[in-house]
C-alpha positions as CSV (number, residue, x, y, z in Angstrom):
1,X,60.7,95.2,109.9
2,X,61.5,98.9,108.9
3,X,58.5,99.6,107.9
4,X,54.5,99.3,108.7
5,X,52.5,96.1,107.3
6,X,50.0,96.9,105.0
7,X,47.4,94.2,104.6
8,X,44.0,93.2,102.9
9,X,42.8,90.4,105.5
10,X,39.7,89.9,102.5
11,X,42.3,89.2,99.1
12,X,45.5,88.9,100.5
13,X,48.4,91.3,99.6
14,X,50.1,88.8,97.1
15,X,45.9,88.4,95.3
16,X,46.2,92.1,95.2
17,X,50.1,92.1,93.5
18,X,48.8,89.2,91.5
19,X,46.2,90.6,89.9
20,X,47.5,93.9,89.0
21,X,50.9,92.5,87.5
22,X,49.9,90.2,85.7
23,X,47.2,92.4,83.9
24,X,50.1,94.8,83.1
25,X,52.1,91.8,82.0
26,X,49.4,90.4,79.5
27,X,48.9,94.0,77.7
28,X,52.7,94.8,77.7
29,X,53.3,91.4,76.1
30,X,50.4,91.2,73.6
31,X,49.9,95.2,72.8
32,X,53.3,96.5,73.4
33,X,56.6,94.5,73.0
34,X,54.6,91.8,70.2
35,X,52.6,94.4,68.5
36,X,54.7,97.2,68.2
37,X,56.8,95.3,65.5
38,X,54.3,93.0,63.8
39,X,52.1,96.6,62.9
40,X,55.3,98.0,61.5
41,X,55.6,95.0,59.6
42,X,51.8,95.4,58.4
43,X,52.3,99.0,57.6
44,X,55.7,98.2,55.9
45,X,53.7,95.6,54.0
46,X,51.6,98.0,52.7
47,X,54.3,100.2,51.9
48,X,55.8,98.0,49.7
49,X,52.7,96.8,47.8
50,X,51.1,100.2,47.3
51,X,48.1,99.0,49.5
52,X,46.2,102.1,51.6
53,X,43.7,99.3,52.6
54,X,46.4,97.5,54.3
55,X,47.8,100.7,55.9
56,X,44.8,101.2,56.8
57,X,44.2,98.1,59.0
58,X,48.0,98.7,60.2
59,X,46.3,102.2,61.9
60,X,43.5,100.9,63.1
61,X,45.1,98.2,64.9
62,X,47.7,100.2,66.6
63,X,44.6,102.8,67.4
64,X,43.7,99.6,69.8
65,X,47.1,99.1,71.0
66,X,48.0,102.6,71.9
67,X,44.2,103.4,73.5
68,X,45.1,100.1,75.8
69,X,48.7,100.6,76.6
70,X,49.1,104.6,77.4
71,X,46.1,103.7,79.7
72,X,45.1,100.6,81.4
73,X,49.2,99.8,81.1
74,X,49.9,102.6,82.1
75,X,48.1,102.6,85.2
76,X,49.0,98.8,86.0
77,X,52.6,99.8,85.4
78,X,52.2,102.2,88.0
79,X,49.8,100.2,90.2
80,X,52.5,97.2,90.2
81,X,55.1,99.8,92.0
82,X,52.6,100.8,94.4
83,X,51.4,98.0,95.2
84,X,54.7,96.0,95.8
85,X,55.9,99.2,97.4
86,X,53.2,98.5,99.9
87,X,53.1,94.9,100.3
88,X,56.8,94.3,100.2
89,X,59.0,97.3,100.3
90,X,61.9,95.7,101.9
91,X,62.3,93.4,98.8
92,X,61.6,96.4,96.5
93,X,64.2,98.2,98.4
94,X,67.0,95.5,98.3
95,X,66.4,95.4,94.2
96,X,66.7,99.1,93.8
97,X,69.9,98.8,95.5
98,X,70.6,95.8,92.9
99,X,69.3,97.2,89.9
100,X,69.6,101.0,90.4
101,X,71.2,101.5,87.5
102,X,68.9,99.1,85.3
103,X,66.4,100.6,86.6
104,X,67.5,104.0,85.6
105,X,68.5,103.2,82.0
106,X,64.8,101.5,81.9
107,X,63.0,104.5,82.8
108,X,65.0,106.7,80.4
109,X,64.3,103.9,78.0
110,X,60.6,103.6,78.9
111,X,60.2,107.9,78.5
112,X,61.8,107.2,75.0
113,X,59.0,104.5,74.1
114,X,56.3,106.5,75.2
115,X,57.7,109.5,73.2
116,X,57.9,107.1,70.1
117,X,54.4,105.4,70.8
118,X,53.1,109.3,70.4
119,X,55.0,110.2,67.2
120,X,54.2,107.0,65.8
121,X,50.7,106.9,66.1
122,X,50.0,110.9,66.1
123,X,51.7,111.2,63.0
124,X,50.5,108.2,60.9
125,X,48.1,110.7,58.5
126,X,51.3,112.6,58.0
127,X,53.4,109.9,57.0
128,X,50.6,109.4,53.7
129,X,51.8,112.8,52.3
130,X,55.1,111.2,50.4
131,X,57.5,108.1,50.0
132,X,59.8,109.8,51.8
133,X,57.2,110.7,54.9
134,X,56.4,107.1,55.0
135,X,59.7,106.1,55.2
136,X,60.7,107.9,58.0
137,X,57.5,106.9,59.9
138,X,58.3,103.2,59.0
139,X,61.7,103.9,60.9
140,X,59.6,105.1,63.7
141,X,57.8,101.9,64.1
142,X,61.2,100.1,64.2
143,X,62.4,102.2,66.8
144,X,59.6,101.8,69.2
145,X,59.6,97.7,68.4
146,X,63.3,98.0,69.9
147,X,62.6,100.5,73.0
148,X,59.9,98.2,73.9
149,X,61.7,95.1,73.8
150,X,64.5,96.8,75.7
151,X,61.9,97.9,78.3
152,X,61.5,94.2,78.8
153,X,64.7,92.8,78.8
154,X,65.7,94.9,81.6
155,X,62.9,94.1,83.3
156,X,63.1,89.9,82.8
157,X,66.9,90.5,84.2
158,X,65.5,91.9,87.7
159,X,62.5,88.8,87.6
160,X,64.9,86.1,86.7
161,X,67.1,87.5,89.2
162,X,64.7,87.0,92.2
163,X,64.2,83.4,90.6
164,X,68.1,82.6,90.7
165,X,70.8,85.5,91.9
166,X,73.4,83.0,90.9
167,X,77.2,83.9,92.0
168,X,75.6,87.1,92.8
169,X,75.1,86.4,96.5
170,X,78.9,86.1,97.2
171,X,80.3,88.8,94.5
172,X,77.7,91.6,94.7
173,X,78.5,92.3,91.4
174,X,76.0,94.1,88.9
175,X,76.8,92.5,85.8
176,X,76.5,89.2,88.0
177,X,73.3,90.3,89.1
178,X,71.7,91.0,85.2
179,X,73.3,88.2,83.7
180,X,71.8,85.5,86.6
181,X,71.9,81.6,85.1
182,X,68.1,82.5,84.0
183,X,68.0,85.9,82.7
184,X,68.6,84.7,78.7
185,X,66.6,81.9,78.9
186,X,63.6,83.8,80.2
187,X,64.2,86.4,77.6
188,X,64.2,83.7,74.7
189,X,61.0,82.6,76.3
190,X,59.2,86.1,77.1
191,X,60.4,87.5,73.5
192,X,58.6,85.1,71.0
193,X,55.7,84.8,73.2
194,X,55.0,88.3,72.9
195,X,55.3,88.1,69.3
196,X,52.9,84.7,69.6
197,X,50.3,86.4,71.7
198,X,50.5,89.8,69.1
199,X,49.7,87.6,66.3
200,X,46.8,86.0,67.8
201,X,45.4,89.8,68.8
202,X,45.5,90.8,65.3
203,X,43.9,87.8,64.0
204,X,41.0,88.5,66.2
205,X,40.8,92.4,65.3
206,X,40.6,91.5,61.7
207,X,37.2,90.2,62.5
208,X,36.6,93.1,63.2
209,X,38.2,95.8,60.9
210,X,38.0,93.8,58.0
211,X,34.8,92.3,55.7
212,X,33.6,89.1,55.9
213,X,34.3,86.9,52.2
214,X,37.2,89.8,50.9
215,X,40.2,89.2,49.4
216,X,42.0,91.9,51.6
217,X,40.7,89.2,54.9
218,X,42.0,86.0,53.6
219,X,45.6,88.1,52.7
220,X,45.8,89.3,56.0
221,X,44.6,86.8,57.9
222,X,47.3,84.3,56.2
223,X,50.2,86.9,57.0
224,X,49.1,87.2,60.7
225,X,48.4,83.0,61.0
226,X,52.2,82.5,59.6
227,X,53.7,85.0,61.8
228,X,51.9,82.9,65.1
229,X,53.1,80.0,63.6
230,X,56.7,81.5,62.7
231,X,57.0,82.3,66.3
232,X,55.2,79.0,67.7
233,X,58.4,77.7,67.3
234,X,60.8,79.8,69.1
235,X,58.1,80.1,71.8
236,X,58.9,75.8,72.1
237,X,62.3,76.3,72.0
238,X,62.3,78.8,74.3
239,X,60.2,77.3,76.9
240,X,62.6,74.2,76.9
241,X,65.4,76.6,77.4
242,X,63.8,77.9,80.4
243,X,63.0,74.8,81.6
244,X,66.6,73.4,81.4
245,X,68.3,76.1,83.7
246,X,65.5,76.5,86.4
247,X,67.3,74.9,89.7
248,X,65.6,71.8,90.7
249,X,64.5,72.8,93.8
250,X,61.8,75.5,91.7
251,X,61.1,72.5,89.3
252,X,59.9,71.0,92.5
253,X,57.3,73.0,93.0
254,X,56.3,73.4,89.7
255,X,53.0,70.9,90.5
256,X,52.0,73.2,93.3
257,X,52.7,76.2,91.5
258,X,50.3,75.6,88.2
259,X,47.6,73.9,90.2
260,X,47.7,75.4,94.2
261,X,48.0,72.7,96.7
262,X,44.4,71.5,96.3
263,X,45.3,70.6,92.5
264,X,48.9,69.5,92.8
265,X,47.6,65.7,91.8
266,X,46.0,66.9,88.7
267,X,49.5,68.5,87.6
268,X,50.3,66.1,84.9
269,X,46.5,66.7,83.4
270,X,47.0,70.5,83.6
271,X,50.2,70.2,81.5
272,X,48.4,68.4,79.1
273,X,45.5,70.9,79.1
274,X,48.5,73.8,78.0
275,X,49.5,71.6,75.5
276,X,46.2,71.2,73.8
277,X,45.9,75.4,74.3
278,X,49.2,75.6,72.3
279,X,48.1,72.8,69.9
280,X,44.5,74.9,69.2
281,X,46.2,78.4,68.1
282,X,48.3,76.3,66.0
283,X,45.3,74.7,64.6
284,X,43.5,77.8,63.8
285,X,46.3,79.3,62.6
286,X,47.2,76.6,60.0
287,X,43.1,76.7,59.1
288,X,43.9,80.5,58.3
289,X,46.4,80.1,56.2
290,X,43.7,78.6,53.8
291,X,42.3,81.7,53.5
292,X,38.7,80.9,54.6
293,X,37.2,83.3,57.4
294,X,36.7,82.2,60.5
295,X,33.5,82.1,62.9
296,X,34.4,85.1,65.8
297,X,33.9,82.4,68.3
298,X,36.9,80.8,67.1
299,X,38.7,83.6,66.2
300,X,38.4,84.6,70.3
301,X,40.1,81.3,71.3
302,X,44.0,82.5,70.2
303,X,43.6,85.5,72.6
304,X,41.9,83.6,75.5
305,X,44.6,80.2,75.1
306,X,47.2,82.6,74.9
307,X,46.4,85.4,77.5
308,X,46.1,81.8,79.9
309,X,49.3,80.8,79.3
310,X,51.0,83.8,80.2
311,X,48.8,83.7,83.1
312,X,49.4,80.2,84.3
313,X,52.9,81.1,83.4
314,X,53.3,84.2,86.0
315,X,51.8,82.2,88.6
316,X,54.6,79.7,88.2
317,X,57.0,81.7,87.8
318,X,56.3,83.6,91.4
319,X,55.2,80.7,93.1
320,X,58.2,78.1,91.9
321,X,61.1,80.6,94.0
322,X,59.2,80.4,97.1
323,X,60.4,79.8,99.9
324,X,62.2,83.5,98.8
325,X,61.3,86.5,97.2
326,X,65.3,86.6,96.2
327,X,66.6,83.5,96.0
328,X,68.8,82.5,98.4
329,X,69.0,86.1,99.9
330,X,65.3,87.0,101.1
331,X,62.5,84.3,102.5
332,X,58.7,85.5,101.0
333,X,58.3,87.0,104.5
334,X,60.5,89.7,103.8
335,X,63.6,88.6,106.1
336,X,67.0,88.2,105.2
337,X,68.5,84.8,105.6
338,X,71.1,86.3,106.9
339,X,69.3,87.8,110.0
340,X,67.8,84.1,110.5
341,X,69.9,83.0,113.3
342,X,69.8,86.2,115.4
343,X,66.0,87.0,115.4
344,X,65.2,82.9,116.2
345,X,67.3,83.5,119.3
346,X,66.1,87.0,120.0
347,X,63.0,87.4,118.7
348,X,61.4,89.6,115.5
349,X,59.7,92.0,117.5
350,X,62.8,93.7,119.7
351,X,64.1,94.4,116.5
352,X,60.5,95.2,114.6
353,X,59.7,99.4,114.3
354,X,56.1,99.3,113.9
355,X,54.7,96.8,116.7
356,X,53.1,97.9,119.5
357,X,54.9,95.5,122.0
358,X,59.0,94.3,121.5
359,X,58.4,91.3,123.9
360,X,55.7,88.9,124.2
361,X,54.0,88.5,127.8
362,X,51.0,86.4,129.3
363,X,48.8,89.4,129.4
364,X,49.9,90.9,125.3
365,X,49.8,87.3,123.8
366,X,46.9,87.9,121.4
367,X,47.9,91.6,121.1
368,X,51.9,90.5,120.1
369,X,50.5,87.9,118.4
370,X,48.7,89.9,115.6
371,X,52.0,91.5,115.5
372,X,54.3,88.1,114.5
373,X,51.4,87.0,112.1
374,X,51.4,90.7,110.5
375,X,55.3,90.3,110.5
376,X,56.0,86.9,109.7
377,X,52.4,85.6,107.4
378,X,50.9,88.4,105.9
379,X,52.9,88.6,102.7
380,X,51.2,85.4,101.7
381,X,48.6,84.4,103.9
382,X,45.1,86.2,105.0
383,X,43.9,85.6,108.8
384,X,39.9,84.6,107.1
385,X,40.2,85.3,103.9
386,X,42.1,84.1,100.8
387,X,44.4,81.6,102.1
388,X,43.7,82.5,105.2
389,X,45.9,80.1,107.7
390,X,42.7,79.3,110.1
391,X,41.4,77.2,106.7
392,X,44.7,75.7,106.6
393,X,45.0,74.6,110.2
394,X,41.3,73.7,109.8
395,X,41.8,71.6,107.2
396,X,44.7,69.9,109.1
397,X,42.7,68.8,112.1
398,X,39.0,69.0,110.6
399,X,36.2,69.7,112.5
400,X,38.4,68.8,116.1
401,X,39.4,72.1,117.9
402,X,42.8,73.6,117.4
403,X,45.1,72.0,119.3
404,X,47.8,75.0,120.0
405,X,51.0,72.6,121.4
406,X,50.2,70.9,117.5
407,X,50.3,73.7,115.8
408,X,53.5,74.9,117.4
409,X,54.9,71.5,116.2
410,X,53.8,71.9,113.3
411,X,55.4,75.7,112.6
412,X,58.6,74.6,114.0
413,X,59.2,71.9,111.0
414,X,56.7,73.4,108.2
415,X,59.5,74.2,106.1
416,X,60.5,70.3,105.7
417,X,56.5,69.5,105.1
418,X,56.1,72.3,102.7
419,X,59.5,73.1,101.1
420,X,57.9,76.1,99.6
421,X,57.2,77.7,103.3
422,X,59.9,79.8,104.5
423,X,61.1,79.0,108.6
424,X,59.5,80.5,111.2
425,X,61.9,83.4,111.9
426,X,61.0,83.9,115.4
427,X,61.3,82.8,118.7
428,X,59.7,80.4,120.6
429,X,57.4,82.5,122.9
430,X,56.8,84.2,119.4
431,X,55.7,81.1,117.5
432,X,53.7,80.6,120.7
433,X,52.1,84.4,120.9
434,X,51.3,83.5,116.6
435,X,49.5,80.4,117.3
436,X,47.5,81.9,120.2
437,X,46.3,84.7,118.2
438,X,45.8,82.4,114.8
439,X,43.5,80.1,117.4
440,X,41.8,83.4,118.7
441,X,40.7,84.9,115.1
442,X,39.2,80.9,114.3
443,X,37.1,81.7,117.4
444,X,36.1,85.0,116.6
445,X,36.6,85.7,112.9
446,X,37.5,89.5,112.4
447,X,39.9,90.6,109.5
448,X,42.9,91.4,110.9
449,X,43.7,95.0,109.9
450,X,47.0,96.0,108.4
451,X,48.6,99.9,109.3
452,X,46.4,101.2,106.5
453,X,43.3,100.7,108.8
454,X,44.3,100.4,112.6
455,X,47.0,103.2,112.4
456,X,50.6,103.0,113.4
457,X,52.2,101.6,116.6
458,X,55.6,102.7,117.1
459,X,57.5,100.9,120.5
460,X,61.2,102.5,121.4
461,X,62.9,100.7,124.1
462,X,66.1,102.0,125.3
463,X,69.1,100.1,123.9
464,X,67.1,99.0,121.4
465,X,68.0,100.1,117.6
């Protein structure tokens, strides 16, 4: 409302968030918060046995973790704030009021981990000099295993929060806010999968970094298979945990949310396929512990299963809160449920900034329209492209033309067909302006261009704030 819609009418502006996050999420879990501890543990390892060949491997693996992380991390880190900054800033703006605090403390937490990243890694030659050196660098590796788990658990307390507020949305309270009915149970989920999804990284780059029939192979490749399977089981226990406090409503939607729509009936057959995937890292790593080498091929499958998981995972995990982006505060269309009641009797656009009409008329109906479907769709849907709502409505009535009084019907109860779609927060002539423009763009398919590409329209009507 407050600010100008951007929109990718080809992707979709929740593709675009999608894509970025949960790249960032998949190296932060697997290169950052898992490895960080399990190549201190290699190098400590080492340490202790008097093994330079192990130390070795230790250095050469956090060489891969470090290039990844203080680059393509770092820019998805960055990407994921601009890009929900752009998509949906009043949501980002209602957490920062939330989390401003947590949000600090991470960011001085994050500087620290970066900081400690660099010494670690930098100073690794160093730390062969002396027992003492090595020591202190060991201590090092601890300390950036902690920031980085910190860096997370701040993190999972703003994600679960958007899942569940809890009592937060009649205290307002901070601590009620971080500690939301989910937050723990996420974080005993998130913690040992990062470990799990470390483990089956390593066991891949010792294809590569060690030789094929050594003895230094089989030992490491038995330490890394009974660290996966150490942490196989708090990644079950955790996931049942999870599972327990999410509200039923989000449980609902879990068979939507794995499979979309199109593959909600195949739900039970998916959750089979992730149990096999689980079942298969297991496998191989119970194989390694006999010491035999395994075929690269096989040694890929760990990182793939697991990197698909945590995928499958995110896209649950977004999808099951819907119909809000907060739940229980904010719809996924970026209005209040609060502000629900006035703007279905008022209308979105008197009280919308950046549109170029505030009231719809005969003559602006396509015109206002593009401005409700840019206000009130846009977060999720596409005009004709990925999940574009003329496919939906398409698919509704087939190859018959759009019937417009339908489709009104239709978005005045979609909410109670699709529990996961937010109410229409318009008004009436609104709903009829969307479904007039929505029938226009199925006749004449152009993208419909967000601020970023049509410019700015700013209407100011006297007594109107």
């Amino acid at each position: 409302m407050d600010f100008p819609i951007f929109h990718l009418d080809f992707m979709g502006n929740r593709m675009l968030i999608a894509v970025i996050a949960i790249l960032h999420v998949l190296i932060n879990h697997s290169l950052a918060v898992g490895l960080a501890p399990l190549v201190t543990y290699l190098e400590y390892l080492g340490w202790k046995n008097k093994s330079q060949e192990m130390d070795h491997f230790a250095n050469r693996v956090m060489f891969v973790g470090f290039v990844i992380t203080t680059s393509l991390g770092a820019m998805t880190g960055v990407g994921i704030w601009l890009s929900a900054s752009l998509v949906s800033p009043a949501s980002i703006a209602s957490l920062i009021r939330v989390f401003f605090w947590a949000w600090f403390v991470e960011w001085i937490v994050f500087v620290t981990e970066v900081v400690l990243i660099l010494i670690y890694f930098l100073t690794w030659r160093k730390s062969l000099r002396s027992e003492e050196a090595k020591r202190k660098h060991i201590k090092f590796g601890v300390a950036l295993s902690v920031f980085s788990w910190i860096t997370m658990a701040i993190i999972v307390a703003i994600l679960s929060f958007m899942m569940d507020p809890g009592s937060w949305n009649q205290t307002k309270s901070f601590a009620d806010a971080v500690f939301n009915p989910v937050y723990l149970a996420q974080l005993a989920f998130r913690t040992p999968l990062a470990m799990f999804m470390a483990g089956a990284v390593v066991l891949l780059l010792t294809m590569f970094f060690t030789t094929k029939g050594s003895t230094f192979r089989s030992s490491v490749t038995r330490i890394t298979s009974i660290w996966i399977l150490s942490w196989s089981i708090w990644v079950v226990v955790g996931s049942i945990f999870y599972y327990s406090v999410i509200p039923d409503m989000m449980v609902n939607n879990l068979s939507v949310a794995v499979g979309t729509m199109e593959f909600s009936n195949w739900y039970d057959s998916l959750l089979i396929a992730l149990g096999i995937g689980v079942s298969c890292i297991v496998a191989i790593a119970l194989y390694s512990l006999t010491g035999k080498s395994l075929p690269l091929a096989v040694s890929v499958l760990p990182v793939l299963l697991s990197f698909s998981l945590l995928t499958v995972f995110e896209r649950a995990r977004e999808f099951i809160r819907k119909p809000f982006v907060i739940g229980n505060y904010m719809y996924s269309n970026m209005f209040r449920v609060e502000e629900y009641p006035l703007l279905q009797k008022e209308g979105i656009l008197k009280h919308a900034t950046y549109v170029k009409h505030k009231e719809v008329t005969e003559e602006n109906m396509v015109e206002a329209g593009k401005d409700v479907f840019l206000l009130t769709c846009s977060r999720c849907h596409t005009s004709n492209g990925i999940n574009s709502v003329v496919a939906k409505f398409q698919n509704m009535y087939g190859s018959a033309e759009l019937n417009p009084d339908a489709m009104v019907a239709y978005i005045q109860g979609m909410h109670n067909a699709r529990y996961f779609m937010p109410p229409f927060p318009g008004s009436e002539i609104e709903m009829k302006a969307l479904v007039t423009y929505i029938k226009k763009t199925k006749e004449y398919p152009i993208p419909t261009e967000g601020a970023q590409e049509s410019g700015v329209s700013i209407s100011i009507q006297r007594g109107v704030q």
